[in-house]
SEMIGU-106944 format. One line per 5 residues: for each residue x negated, y negated, z of N, C-alpha, C. Coordinates in steps of 0.1 Angstrom, whole numbers, plus 5000, padded with zeros to 4 digits. Atoms other than C-alpha are relative to their C-alpha. Layout:
// SEMIGU-106944
X/Y/Z/X/Y/Z/X/Y/Z ~ ...
This chain:
// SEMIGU-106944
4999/4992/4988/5089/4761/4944/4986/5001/5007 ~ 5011/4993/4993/5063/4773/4971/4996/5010/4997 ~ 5007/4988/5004/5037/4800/4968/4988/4999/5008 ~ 5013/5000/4998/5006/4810/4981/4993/5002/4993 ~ 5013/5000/5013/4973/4804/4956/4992/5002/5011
5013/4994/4998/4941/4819/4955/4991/4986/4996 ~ 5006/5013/5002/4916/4789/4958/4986/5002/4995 ~ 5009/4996/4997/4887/4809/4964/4998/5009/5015 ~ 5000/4990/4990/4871/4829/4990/5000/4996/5015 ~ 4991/5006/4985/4891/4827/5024/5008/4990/4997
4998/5013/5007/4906/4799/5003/5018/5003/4997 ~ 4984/4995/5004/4948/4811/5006/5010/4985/5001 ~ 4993/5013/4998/4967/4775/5000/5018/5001/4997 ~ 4980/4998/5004/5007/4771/5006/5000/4985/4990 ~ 4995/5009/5007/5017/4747/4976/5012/5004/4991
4989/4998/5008/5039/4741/4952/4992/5004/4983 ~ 5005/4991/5014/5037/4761/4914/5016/4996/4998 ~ 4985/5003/5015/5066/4761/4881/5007/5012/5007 ~ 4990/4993/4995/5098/4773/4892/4996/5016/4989 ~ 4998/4988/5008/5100/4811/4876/5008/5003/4991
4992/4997/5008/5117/4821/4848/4999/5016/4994 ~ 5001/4984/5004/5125/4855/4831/4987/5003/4990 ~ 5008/5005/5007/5098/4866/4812/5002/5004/4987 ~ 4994/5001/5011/5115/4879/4784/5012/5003/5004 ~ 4986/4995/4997/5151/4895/4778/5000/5009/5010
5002/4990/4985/5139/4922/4801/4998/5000/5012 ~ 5008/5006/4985/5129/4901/4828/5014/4994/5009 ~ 4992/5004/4990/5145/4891/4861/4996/4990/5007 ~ 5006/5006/4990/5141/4864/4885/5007/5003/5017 ~ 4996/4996/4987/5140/4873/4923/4998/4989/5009
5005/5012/4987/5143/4848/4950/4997/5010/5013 ~ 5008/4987/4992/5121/4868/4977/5007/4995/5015 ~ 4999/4998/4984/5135/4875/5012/4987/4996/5008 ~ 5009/4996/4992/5109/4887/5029/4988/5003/4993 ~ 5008/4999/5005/5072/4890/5018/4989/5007/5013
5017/4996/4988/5038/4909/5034/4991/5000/4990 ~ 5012/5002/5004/5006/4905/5035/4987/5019/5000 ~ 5005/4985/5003/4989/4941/5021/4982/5002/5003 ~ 5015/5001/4998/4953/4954/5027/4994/4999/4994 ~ 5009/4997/5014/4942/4954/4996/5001/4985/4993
4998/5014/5001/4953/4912/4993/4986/4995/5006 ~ 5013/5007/4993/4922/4909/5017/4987/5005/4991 ~ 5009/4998/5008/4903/4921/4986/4998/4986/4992 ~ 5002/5013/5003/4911/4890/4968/4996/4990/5008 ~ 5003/5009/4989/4908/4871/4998/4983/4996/5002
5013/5005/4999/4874/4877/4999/4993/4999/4987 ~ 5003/5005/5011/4872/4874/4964/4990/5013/4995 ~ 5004/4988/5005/4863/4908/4956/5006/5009/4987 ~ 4991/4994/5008/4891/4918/4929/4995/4991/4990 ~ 5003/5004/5007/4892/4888/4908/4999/4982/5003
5007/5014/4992/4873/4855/4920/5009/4986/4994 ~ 4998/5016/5003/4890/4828/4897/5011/4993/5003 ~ 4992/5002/4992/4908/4806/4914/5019/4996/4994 ~ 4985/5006/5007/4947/4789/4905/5011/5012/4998 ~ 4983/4991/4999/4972/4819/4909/5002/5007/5011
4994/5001/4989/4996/4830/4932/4999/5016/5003 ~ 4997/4987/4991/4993/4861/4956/5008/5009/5003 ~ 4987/4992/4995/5012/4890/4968/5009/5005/4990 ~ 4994/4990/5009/5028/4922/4955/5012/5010/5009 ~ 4990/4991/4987/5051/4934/4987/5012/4991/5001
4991/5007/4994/5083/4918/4985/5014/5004/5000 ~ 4986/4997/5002/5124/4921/4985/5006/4989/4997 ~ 4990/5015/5000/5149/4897/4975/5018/5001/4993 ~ 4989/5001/5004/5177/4887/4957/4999/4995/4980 ~ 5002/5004/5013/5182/4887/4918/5012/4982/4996
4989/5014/5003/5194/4850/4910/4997/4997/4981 ~ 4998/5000/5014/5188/4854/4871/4996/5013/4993 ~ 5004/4984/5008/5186/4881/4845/5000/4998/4982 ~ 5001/5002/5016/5177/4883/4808/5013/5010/4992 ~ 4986/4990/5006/5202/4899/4784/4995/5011/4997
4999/4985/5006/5187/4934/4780/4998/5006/5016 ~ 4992/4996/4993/5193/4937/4818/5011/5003/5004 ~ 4988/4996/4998/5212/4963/4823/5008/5008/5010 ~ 4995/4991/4986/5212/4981/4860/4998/4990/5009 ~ 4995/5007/4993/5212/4948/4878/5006/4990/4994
4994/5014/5003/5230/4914/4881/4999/4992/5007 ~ 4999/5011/4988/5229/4883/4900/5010/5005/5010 ~ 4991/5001/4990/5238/4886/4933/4993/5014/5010 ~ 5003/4991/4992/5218/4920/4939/4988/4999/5009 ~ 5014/5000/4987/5194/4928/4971/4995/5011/4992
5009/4992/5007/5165/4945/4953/4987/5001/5009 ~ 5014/5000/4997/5130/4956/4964/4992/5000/4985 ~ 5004/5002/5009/5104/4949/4940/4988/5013/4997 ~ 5006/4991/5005/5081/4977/4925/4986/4986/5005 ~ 5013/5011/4998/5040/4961/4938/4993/5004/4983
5007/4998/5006/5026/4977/4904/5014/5006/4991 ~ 4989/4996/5015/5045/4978/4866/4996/5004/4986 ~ 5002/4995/5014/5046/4997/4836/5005/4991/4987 ~ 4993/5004/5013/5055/4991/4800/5016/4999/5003 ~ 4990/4994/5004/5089/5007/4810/5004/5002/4989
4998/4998/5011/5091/5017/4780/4997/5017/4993 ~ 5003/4982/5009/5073/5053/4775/5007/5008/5012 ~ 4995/4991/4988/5079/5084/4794/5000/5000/5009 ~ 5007/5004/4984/5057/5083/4825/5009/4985/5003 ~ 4989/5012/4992/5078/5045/4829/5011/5006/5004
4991/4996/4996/5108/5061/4828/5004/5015/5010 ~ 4999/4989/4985/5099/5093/4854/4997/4990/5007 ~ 5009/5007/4995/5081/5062/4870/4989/4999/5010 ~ 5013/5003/4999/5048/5070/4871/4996/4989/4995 ~ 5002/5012/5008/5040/5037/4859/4983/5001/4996
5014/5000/5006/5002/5044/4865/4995/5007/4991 ~ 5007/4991/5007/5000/5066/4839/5012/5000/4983 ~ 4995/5006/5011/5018/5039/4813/4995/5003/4989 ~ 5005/4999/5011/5010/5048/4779/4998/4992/4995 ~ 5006/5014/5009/5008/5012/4763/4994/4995/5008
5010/5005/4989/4981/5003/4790/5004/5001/5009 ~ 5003/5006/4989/4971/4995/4821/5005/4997/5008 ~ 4987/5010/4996/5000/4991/4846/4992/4991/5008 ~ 5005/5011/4994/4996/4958/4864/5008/4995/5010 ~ 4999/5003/4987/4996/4946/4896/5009/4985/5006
4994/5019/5000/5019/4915/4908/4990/4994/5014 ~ 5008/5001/4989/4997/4892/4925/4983/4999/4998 ~ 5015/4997/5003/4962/4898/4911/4994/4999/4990 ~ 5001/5005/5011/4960/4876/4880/4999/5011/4991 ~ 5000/4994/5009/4970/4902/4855/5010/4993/4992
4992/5005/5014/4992/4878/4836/5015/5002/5012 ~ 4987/5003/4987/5018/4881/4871/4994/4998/5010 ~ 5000/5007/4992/5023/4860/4894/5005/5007/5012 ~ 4996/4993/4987/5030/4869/4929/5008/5000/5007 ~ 4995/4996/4996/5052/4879/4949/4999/4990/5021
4998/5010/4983/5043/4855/4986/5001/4989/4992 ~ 4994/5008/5007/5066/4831/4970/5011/4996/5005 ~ 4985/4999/5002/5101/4817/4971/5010/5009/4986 ~ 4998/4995/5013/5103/4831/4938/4995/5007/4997 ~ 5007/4989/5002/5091/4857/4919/5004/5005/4986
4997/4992/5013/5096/4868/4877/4994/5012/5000 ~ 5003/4982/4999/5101/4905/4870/5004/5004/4990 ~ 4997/4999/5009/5091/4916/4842/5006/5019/5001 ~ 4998/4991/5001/5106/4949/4829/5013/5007/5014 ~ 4994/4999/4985/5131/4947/4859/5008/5013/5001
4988/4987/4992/5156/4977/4855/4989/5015/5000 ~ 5013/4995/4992/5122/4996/4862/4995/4998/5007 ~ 5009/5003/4984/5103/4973/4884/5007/5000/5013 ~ 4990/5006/4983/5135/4969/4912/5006/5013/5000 ~ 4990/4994/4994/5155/4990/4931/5009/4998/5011
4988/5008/4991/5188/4981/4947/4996/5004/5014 ~ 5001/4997/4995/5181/4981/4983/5018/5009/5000 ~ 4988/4994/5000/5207/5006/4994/5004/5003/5019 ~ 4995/4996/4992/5229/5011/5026/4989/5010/5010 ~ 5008/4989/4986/5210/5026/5061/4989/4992/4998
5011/5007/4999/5177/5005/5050/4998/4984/5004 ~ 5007/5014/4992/5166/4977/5070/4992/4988/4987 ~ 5009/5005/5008/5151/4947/5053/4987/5002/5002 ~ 5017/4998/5002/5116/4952/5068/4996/5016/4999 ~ 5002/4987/5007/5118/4990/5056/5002/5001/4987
5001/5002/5017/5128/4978/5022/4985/4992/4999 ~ 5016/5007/5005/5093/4957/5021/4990/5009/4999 ~ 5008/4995/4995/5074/4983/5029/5002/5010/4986 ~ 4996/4989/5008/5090/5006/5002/4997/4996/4987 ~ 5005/5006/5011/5073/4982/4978/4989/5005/4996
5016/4992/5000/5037/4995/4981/4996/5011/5014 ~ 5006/4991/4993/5023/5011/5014/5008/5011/5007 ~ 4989/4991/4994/5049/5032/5025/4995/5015/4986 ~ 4998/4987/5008/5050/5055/4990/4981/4998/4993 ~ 5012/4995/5001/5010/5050/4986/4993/5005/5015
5003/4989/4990/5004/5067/5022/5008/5015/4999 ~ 4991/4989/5005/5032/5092/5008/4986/5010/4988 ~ 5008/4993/5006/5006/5096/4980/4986/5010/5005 ~ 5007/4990/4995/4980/5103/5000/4998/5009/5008 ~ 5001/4984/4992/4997/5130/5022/4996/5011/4989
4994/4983/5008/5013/5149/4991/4985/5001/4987 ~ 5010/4999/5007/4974/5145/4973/4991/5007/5006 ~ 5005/4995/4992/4960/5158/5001/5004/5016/5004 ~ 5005/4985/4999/4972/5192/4995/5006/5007/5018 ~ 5003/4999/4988/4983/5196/5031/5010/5011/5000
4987/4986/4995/5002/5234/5046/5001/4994/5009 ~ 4991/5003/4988/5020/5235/5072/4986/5008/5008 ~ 5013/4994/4992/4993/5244/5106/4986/4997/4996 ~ 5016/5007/5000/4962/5227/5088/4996/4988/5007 ~ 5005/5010/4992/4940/5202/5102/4999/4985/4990
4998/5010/5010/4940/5167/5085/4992/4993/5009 ~ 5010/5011/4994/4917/5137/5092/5004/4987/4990 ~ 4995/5012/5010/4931/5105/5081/4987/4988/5006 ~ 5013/5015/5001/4901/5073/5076/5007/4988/5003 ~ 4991/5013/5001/4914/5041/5086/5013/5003/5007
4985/4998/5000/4945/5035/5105/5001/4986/5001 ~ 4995/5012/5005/4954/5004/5093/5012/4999/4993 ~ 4990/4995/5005/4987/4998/5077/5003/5012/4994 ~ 5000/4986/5007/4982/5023/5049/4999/5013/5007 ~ 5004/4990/4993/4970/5048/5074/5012/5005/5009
4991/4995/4986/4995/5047/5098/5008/5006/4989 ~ 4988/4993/5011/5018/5054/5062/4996/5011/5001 ~ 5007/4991/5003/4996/5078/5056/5008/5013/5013 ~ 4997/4990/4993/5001/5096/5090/5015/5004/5001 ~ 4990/4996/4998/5036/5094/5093/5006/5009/4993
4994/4993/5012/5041/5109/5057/4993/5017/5003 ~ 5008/4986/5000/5014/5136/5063/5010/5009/5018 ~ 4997/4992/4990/5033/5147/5095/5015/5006/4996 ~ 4985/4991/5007/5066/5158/5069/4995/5007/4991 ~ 5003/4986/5008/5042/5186/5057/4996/5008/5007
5004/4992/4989/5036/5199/5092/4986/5007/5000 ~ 5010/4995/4996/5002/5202/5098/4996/5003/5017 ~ 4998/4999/4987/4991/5212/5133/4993/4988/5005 ~ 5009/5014/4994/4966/5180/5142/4998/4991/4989 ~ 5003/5015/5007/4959/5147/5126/4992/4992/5008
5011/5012/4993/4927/5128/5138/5004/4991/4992 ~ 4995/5015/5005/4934/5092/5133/4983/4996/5005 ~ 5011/5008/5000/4899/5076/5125/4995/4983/4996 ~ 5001/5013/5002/4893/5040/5133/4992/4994/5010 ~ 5011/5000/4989/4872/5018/5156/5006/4984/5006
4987/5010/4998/4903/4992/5164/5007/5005/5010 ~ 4996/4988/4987/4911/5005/5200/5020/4994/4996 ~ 4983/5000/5004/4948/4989/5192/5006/5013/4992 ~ 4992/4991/5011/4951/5010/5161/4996/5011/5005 ~ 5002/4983/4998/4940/5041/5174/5012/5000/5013
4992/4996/4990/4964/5036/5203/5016/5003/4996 ~ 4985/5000/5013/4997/5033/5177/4995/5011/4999 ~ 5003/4990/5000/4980/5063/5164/5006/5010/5006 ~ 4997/4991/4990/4983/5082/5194/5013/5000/5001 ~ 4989/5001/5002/5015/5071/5198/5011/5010/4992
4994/4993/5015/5026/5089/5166/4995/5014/4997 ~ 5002/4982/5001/5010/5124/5177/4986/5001/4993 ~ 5015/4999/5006/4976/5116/5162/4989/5005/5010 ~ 5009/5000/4988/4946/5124/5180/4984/4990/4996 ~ 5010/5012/5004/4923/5091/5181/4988/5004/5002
5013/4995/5001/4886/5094/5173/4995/4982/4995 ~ 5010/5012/5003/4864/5060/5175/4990/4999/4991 ~ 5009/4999/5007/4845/5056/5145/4986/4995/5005 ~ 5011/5007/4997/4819/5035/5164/4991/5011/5011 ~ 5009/4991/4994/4805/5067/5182/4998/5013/4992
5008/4987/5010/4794/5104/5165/5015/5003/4999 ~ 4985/4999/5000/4830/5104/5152/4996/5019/4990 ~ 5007/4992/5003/4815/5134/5127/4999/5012/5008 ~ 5001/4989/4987/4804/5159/5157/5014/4999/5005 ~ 4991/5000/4993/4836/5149/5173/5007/5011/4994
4990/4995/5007/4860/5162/5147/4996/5011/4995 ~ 5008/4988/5001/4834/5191/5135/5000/5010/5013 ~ 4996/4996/4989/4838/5200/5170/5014/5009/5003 ~ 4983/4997/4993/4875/5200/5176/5004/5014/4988 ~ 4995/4993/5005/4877/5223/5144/4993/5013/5000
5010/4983/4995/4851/5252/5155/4992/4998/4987 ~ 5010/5003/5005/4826/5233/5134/5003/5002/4980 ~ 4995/5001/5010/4846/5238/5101/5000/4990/4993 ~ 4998/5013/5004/4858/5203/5095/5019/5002/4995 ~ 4983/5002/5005/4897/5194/5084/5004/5009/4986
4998/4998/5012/4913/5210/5059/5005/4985/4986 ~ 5003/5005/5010/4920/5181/5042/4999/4982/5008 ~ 5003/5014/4991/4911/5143/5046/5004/4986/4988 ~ 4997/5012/5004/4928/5113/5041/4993/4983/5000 ~ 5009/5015/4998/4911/5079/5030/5008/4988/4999
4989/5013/5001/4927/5046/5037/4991/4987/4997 ~ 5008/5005/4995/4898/5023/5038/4995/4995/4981 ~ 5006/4996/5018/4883/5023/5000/4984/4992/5002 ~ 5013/5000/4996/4849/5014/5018/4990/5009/4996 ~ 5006/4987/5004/4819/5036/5004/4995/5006/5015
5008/4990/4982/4808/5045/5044/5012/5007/5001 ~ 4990/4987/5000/4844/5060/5049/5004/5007/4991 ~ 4999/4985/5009/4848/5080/5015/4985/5006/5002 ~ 5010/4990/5002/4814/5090/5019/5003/5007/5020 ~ 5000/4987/4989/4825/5101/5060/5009/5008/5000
4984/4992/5000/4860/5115/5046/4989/5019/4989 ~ 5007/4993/5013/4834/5135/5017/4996/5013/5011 ~ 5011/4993/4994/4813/5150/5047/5007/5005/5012 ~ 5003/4994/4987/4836/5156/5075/5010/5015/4994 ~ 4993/4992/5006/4862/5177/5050/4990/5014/4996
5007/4988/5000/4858/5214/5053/4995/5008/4987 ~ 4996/4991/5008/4853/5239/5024/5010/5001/4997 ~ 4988/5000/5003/4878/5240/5001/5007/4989/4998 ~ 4988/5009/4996/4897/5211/5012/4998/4993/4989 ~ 4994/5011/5007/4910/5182/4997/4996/4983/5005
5001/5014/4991/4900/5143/4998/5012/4992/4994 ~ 4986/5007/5006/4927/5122/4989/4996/4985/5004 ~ 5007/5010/4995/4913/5087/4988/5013/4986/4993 ~ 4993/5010/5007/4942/5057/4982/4994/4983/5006 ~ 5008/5012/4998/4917/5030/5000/4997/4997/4986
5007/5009/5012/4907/5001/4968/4990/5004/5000 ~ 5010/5001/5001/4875/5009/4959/4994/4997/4985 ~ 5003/5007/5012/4862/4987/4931/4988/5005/4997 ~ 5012/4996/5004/4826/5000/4935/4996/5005/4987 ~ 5009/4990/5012/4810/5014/4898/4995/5008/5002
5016/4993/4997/4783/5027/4912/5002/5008/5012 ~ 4997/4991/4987/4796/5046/4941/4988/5011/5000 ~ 5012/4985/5002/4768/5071/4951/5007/5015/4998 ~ 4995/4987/4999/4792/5104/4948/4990/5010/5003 ~ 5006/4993/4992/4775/5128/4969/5006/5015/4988
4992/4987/5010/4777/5158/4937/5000/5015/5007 ~ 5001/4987/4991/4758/5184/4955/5008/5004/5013 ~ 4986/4997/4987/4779/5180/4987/5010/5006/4993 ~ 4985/4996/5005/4810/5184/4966/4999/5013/4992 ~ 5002/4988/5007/4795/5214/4947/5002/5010/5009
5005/4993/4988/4786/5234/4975/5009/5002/5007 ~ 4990/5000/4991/4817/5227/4994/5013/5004/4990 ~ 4988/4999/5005/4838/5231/4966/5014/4990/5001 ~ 4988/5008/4994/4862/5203/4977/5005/4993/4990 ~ 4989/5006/5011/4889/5187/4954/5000/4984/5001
5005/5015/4999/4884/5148/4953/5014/4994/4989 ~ 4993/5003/5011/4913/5127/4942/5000/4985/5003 ~ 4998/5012/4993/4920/5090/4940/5007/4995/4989 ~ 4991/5005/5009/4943/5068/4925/5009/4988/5008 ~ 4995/5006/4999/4968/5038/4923/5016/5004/5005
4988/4992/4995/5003/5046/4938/5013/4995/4987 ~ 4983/5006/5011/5033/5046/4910/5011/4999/5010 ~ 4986/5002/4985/5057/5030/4937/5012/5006/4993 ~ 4988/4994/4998/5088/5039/4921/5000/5014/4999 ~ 4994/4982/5000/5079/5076/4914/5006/5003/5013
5000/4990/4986/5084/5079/4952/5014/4995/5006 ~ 4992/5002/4993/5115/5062/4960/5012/5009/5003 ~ 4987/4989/4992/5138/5093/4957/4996/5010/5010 ~ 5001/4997/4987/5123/5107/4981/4999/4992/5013 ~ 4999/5001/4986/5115/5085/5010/5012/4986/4998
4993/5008/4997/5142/5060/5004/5013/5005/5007 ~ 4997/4993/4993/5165/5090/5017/4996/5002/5014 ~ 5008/5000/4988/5140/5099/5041/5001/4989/5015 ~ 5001/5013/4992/5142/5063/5055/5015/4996/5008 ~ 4988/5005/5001/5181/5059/5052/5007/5013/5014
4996/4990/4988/5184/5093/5077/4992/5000/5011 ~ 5006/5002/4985/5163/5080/5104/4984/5011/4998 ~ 5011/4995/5001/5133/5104/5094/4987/4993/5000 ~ 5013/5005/5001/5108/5083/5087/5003/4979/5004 ~ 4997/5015/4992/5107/5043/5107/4984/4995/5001
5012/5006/5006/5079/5027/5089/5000/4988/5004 ~ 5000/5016/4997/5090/4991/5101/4992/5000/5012 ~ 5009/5000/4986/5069/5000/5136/4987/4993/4995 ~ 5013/5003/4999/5038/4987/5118/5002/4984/5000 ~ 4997/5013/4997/5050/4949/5118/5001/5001/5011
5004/5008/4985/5036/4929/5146/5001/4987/5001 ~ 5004/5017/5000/5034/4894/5134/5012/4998/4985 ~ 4988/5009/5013/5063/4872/5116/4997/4987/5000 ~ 5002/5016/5006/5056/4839/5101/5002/4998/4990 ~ 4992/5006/5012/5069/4818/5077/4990/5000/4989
5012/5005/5009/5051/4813/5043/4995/4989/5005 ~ 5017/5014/4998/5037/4779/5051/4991/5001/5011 ~ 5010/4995/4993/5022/4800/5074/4986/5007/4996 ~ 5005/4990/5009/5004/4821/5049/4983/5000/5006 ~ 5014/4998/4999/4968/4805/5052/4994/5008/5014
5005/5000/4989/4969/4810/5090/4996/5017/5003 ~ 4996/4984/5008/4984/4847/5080/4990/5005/4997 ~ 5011/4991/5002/4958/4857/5068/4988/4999/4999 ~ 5005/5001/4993/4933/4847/5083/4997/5006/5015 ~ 4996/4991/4990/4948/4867/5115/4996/5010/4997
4997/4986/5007/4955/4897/5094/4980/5006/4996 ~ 5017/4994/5004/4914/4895/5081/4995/5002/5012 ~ 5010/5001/4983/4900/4890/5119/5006/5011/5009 ~ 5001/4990/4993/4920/4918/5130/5000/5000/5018 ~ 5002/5000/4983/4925/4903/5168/5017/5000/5004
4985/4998/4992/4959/4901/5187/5007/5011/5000 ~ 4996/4992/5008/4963/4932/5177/5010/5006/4988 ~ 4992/4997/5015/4979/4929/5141/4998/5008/4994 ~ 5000/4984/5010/4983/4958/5119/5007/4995/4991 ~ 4994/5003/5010/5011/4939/5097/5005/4986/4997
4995/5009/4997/5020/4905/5089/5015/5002/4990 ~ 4985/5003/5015/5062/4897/5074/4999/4986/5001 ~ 4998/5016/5003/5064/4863/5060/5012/4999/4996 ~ 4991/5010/5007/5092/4842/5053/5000/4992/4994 ~ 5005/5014/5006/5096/4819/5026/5006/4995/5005
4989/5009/4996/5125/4806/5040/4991/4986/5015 ~ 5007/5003/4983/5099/4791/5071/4987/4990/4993
């Protein structure tokens, strides 16, 4: 089959890799619909996650189950699934509430990001632990709302409902880049009264606006601006999309007393400088974390299915997988104004 590999840095090659197979009795094979390219892909991309080259990309997909092991037992060939981007044991508790990041026999792991899985911008795709990693798409959801319901959809969910947010507070979301825009959509089904959308991507701040935000250019005293607009307070709470240390350290500084930072941007850094005394002083709550995709599907896969929430708006660009290299290369440069790419393997 086709796939996209990691070659090295900027280095995304469409070739051919070994058909898929289950990977044990618990495993599934998905032939993938539809595939995207996530923000946190352009970490490998630049060879910032894990540099060595020979495996295949991508953790955002949907498809169709065309094999199944024998201790699958809530799908069968023939179903339209979405795929979980990050998997547990299935096996302890947290798997089966599905928190998966907080697996008891390790580490859940990422498809996509050489943990021992392969990825997902494929024609194919093995899934291990499947009647936890998939969920049937279901009736009222769109295919490019089921992709989304893979990863950035229920990690900008995370970082509304981490964020602590009432109904009438102020919110400042970092980044409106895919995640971000999740981010805002989700944080505006906890009714707060304003949402600065902070970015320096006049496209994305204009979607923003679109969506009831109020745009703030990072490339000028964005800081004063938003310290301003709140009678010098700052937000009550502030969302990070970015996992850059200049935007958690401007999410750290623009959040008022009290508040909440809720950070679901990557940030691989060790050594991050964490600003202690700021956070002492301010008392602010600091959270960050990996998103357990399926904990969130009973809620926004409803959400999605009654017209509430229309996440497919952030796709701008469709191209086929053996488009991939060009893919993302667009998607890193950030010009024509892309915010999302959907790939086809079928193309």
């Amino acid at each position: 089959m086709k796939a996209l590999v990691y070659h090295g840095v900027t280095d995304i090659r469409f070739e051919t890799v070994p058909d898929p197979t289950p990977t044990d009795a618990g495993g599934a094979v998905v032939r993938i619909e539809r595939t995207a390219i996530c923000g946190s892909d352009l970490h490998i991309y630049h060879g910032q996650m894990n540099p060595e080259p020979g495996y295949s990309v991508g953790h955002e997909c949907i498809g169709e189950v065309v094999e199944t092991g024998s201790r699958v037992g809530r799908f069968k060939v023939g179903d339209r699934v979405l795929v979980s981007g990050v998997v547990g044991c299935g096996e302890c508790v947290p798997c089966h509430a599905g928190t998966v990041t907080s697996c008891e026999r390790g580490f859940p792991t990422v498809f996509g990001t050489n943990q021992g899985l392969d990825g997902g911008q494929a024609e194919a795709l093995a899934v291990p632990r499947a009647d936890h990693a998939l969920h049937a798409i279901p009736d009222g959801v769109s295919a490019d709302q089921a992709v989304l319901l893979t990863d950035i959809l229920p990690t900008g969910y995370l970082g509304a409902r981490d964020a602590h947010i009432r109904p009438g507070q102020d919110v400042a979301i970092v980044g409106m880049g895919p995640v971000g825009l999740m981010a805002l959509m989700s944080a505006k089904l906890f009714g707060p009264a304003r949402i600065f959308a902070l970015d320096s991507v006049p496209e994305r701040l204009a979607v923003a606006e679109t969506l009831g935000a109020i745009p703030c250019d990072v490339s000028g005293d964005v800081q004063t601006q938003v310290l301003e607009a709140t009678g010098g307070f700052g937000p009550h709470a502030v969302i990070e999309c970015v996992g850059a240390d200049a935007s958690i350290q401007t999410s750290l500084a623009l959040v008022r007393r009290g508040g909440f930072v809720s950070v679901v941007g990557v940030s691989t850094n060790m050594a991050f400088p964490f600003p202690m005394a700021l956070a002492l002083i301010k008392g602010i709550t600091f959270h960050i974390g990996v998103c357990s995709v399926p904990e969130f599907w009973p809620t926004l896969v409803p959400l999605i299915a009654e017209g509430k929430l229309c996440p497919e708006t952030v796709f701008t660009h469709r191209m086929g997988l053996s488009e991939g290299a060009d893919a993302y290369a667009l998607f890193d440069s950030r010009r024509d104004g892309v915010l999302k790419v959907l790939l086809d393997p079928s193309r």
